[in-house]
MARKE-609079 format. One line per field, with one value per atom (N, C-alpha, C): residue number from 1; residue in one letter; y, x, z. Coordinates in steps of 0.02 Angstrom, whole numbers, plus 32768, in hexadecimal, padded with zeros to 4 digits. Layout:
BEGIN
i	NUM ...
aa	A ...
Y	Y ...
X	X ...
Z	Z ...
END
This chain:
BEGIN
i	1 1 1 2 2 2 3 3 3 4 4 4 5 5 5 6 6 6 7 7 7 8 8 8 9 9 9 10 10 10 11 11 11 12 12 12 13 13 13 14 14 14 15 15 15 16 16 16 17 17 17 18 18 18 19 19 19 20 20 20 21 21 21 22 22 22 23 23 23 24 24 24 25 25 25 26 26 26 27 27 27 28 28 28 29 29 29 30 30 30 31 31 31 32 32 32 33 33 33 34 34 34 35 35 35 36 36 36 37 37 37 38 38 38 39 39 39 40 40 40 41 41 41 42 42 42 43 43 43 44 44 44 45 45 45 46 46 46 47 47 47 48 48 48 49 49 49 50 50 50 51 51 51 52 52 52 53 53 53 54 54 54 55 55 55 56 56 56 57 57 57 58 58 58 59 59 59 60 60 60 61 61 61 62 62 62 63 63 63 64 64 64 65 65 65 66 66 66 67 67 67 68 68 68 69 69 69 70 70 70 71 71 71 72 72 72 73 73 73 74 74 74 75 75 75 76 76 76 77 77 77 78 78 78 79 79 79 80 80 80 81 81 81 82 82 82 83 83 83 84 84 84 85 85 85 86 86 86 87 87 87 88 88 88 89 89 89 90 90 90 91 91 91 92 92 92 93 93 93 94 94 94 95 95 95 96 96 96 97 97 97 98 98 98 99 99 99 100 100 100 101 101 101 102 102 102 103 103 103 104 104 104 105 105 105 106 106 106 107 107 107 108 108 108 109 109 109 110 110 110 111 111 111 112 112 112 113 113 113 114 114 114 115 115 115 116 116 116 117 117 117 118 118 118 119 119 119 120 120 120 121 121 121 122 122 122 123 123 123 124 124 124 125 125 125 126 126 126 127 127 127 128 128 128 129 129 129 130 130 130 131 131 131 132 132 132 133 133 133 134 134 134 135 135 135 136 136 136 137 137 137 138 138 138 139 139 139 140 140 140 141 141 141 142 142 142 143 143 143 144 144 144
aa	X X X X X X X X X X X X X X X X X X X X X X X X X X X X X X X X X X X X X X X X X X X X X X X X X X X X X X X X X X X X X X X X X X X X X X X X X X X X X X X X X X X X X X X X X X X X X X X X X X X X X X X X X X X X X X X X X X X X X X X X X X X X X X X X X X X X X X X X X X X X X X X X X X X X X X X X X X X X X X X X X X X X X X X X X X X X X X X X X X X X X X X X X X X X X X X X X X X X X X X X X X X X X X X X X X X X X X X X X X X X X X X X X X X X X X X X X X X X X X X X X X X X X X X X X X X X X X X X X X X X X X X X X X X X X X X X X X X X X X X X X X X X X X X X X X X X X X X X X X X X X X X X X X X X X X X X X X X X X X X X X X X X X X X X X X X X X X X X X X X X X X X X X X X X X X X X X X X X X X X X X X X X X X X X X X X X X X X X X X X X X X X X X X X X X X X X X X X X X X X X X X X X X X X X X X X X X X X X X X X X X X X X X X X X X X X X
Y	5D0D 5D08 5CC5 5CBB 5C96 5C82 5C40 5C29 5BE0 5BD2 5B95 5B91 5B5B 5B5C 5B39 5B30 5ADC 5AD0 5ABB 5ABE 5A73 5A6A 5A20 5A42 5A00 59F9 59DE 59EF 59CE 597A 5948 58FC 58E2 591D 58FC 590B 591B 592C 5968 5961 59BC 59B3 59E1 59E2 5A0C 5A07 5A20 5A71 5A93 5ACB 5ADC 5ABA 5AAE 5AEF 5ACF 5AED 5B34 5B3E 5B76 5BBA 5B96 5BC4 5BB1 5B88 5B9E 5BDB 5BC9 5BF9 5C41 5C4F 5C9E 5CB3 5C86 5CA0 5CAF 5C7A 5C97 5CDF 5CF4 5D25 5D66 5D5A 5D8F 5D9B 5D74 5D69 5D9E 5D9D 5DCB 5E13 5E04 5E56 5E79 5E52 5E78 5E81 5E70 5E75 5E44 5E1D 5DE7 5DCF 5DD7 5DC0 5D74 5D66 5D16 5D09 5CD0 5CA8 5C69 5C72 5C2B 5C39 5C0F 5C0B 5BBE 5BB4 5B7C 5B8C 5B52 5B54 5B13 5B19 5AD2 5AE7 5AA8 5AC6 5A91 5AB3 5A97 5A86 5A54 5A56 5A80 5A89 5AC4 5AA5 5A5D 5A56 5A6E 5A51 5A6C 5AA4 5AD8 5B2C 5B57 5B29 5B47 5B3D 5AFD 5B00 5B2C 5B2C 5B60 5B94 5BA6 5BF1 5C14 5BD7 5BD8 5BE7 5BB1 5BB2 5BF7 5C03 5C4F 5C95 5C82 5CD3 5CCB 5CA4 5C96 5C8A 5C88 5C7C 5C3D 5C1C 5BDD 5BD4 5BE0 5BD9 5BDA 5BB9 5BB5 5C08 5BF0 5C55 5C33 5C5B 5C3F 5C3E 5C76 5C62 5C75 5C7A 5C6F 5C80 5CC3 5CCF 5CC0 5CA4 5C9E 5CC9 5CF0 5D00 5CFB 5CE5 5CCB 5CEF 5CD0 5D0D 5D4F 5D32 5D54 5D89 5DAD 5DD9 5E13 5E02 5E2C 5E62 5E41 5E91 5E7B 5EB1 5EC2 5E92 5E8C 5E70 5E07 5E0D 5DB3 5D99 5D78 5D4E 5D11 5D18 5CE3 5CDC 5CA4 5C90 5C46 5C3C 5C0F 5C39 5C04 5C18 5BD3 5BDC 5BAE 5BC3 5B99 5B99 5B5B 5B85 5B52 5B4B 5B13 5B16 5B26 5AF8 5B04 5B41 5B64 5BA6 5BBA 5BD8 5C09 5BE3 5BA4 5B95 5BBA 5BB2 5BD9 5C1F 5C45 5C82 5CA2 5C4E 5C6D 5C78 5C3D 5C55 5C8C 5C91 5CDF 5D14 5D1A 5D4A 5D41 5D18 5D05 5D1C 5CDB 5CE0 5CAD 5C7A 5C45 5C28 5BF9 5BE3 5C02 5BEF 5C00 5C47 5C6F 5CB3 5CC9 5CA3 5CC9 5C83 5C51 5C3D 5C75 5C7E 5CB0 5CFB 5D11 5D4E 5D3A 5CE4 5CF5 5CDA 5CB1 5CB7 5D02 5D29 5D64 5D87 5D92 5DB6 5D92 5D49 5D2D 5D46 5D46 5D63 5D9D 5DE9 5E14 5E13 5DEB 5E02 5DF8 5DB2 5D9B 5DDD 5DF2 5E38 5E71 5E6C 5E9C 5EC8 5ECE 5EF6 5ED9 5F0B 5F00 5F29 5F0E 5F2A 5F2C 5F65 5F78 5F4F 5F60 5F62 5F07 5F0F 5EE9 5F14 5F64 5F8E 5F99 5FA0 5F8A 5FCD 5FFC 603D 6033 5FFF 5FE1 5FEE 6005 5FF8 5FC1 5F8C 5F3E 5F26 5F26 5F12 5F1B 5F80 5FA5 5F74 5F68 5F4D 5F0D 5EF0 5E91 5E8F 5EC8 5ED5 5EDF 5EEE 5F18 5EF0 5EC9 5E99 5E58 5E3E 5E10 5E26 5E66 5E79 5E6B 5E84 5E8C 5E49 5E19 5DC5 5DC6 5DA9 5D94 5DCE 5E01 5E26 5E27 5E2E 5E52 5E28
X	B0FA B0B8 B0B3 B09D B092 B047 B040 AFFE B000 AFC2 AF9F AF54 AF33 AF06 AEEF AEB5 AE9C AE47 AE63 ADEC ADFA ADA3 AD90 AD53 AD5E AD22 ACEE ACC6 AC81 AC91 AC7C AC81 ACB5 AD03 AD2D AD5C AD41 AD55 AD6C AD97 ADA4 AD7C AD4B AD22 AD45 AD1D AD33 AD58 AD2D AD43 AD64 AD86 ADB7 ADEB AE17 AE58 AE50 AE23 ADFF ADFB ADC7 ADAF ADF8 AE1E AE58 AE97 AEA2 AECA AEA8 AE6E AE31 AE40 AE4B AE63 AEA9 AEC7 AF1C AF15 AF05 AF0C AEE3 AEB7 AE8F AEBF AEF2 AF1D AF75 AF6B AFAB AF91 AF56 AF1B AF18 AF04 AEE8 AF47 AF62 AFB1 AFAB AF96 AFA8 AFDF AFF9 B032 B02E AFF9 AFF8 AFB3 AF97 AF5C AF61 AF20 AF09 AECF AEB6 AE81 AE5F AE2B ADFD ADB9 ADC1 AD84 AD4F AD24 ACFD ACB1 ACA0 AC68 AC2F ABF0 ABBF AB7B AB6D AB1B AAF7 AAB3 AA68 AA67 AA4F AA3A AA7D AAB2 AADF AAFB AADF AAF3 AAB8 AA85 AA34 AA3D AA6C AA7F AA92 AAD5 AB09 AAF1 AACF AAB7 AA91 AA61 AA2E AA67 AA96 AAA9 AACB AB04 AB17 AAFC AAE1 AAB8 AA71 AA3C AA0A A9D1 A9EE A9CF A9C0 A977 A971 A973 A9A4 A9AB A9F7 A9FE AA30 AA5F AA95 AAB8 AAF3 AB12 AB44 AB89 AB93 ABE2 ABD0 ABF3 ABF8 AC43 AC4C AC92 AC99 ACBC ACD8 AD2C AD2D AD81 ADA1 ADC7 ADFF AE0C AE01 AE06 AE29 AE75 AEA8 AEBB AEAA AEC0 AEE7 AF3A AF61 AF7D AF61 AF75 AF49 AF37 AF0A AF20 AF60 AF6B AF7A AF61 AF49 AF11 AF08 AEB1 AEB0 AE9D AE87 AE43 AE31 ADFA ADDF AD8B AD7A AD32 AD43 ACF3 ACD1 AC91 AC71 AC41 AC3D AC1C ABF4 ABB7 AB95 AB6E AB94 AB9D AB4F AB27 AAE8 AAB7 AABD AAB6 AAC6 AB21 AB47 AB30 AB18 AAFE AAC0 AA98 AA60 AA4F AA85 AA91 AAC0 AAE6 AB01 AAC1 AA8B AA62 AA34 AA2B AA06 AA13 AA68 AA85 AAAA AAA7 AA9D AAF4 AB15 AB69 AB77 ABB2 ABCC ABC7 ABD5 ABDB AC20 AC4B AC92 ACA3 AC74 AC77 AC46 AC19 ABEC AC1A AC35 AC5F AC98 ACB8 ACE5 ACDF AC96 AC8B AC75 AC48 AC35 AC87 ACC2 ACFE AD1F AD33 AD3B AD04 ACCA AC96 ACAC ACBE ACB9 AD09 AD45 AD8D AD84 AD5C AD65 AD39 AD10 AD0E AD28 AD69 AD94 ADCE ADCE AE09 ADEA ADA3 AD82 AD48 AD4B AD22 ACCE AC9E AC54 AC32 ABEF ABBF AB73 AB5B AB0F AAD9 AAD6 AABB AAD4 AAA9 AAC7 AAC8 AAC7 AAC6 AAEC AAF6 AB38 AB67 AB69 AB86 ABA7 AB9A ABC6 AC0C AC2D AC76 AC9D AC85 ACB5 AC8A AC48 AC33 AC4C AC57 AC7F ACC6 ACF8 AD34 AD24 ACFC AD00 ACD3 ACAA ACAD ACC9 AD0C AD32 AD7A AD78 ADB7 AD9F AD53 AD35 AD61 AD26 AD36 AD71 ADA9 ADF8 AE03 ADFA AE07 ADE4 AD9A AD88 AD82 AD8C ADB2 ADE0 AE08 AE48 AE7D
Z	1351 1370 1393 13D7 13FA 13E9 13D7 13B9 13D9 140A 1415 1411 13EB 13BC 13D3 13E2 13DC 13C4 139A 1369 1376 1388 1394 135C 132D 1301 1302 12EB 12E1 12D1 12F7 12F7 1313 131F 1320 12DF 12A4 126B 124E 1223 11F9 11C9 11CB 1174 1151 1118 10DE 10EE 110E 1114 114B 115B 119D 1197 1158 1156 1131 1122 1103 1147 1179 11A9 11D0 11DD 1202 11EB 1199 117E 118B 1195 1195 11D7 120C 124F 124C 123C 1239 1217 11C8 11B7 11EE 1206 1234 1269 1297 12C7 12B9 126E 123E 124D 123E 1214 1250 128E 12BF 12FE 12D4 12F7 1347 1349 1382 1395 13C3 13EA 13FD 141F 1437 1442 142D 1417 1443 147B 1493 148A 1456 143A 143F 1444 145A 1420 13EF 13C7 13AC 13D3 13CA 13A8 1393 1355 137D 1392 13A0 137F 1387 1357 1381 134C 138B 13C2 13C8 140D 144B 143E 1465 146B 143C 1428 144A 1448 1483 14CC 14DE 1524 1533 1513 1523 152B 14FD 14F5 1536 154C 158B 15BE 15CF 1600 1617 15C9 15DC 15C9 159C 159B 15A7 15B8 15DB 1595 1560 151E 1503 1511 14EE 1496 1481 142D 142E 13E7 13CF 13B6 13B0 138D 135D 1351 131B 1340 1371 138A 13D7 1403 144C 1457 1476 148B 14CC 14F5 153E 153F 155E 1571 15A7 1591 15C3 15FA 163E 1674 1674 1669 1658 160F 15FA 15C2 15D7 15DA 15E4 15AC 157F 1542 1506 1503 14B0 1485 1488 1441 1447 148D 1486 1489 1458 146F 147D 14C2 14F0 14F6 14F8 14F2 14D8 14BD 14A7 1481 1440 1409 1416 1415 13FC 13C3 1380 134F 134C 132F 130C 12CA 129A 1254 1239 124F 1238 1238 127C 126D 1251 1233 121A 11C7 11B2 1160 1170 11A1 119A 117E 1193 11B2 1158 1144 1112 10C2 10D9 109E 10B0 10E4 10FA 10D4 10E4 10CB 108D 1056 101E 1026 103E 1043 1035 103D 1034 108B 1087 10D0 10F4 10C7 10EE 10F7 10D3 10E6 1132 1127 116D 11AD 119B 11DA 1205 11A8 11A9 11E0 11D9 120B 1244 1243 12A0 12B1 12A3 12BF 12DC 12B3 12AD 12E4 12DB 1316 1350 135F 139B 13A8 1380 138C 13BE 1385 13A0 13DF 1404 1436 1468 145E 147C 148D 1461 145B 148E 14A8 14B9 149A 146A 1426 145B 143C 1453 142B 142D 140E 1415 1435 1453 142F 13CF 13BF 1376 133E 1312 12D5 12DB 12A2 128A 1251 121B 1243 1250 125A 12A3 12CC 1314 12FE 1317 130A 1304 132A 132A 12EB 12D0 129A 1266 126A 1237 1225 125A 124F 122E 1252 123E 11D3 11D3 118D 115E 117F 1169 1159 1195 117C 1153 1156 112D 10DA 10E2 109E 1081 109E 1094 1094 10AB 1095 1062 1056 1028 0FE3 0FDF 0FA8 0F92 0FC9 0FC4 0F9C
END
């Protein structure tokens, strides 16, 4: 597997859950059978996750991940692209949904992957099909 990576962290720094949420992508990159990975992952605070958000989807608020893809996607099985996350949402989002943090990082990575791969979704109802999958391989990590 052809893999180039590059996460810019929050400050400049790897936190704690750095090598955590990096090993969760490598294993998703096995799971989902990837050939080659240019991947771009930078972690934004709200105010700079509300820009973003405005600028490209016309939404003044913050969200938890932000997919861009790479002009070029010559086969299914490479993801090109860039995520942007942002930590404070996805803690938000993890006591909402009464999870750990590194698990709800764990799925907006994964949600922001698959839409790098192409995957979409109309709605946010559990029964979407790319929801179905990304539930589905959560599970299978943190169970399995």
């Amino acid at each position: 597997m052809e893999i180039d990576l590059e996460i810019t962290w929050p400050n400049g720094q790897e936190p704690s859950w750095g090598a955590f949420f990096e090993k969760f992508l490598r294993w998703t990159w096995q799971k989902l059978q990837i050939e080659k990975v240019e991947l771009g992952v930078v972690f934004y605070d709200e105010e700079n996750m509300a820009r973003t958000n405005r600028l490209f989807r016309g939404l003044n608020e913050p969200t938890d991940v932000l997919s861009f893809v790479s002009e070029e996607r010559p086969s299914p099985r490479q993801l090109c692209g860039d995520l942007i996350i942002c930590p404070p949402y996805v803690a938000q989002n993890a006591i909402n949904f009464s999870v750990a943090f590194e698990q709800e990082l764990c799925r907006v990575g994964l949600h922001g992957e698959l839409h790098l791969l192409g995957w979409d979704h109309s709605t946010n109802e559990a029964n979407e099909p790319m929801l179905l999958l990304q539930e589905e391989l959560l599970k299978d990590y943190f169970n399995g």
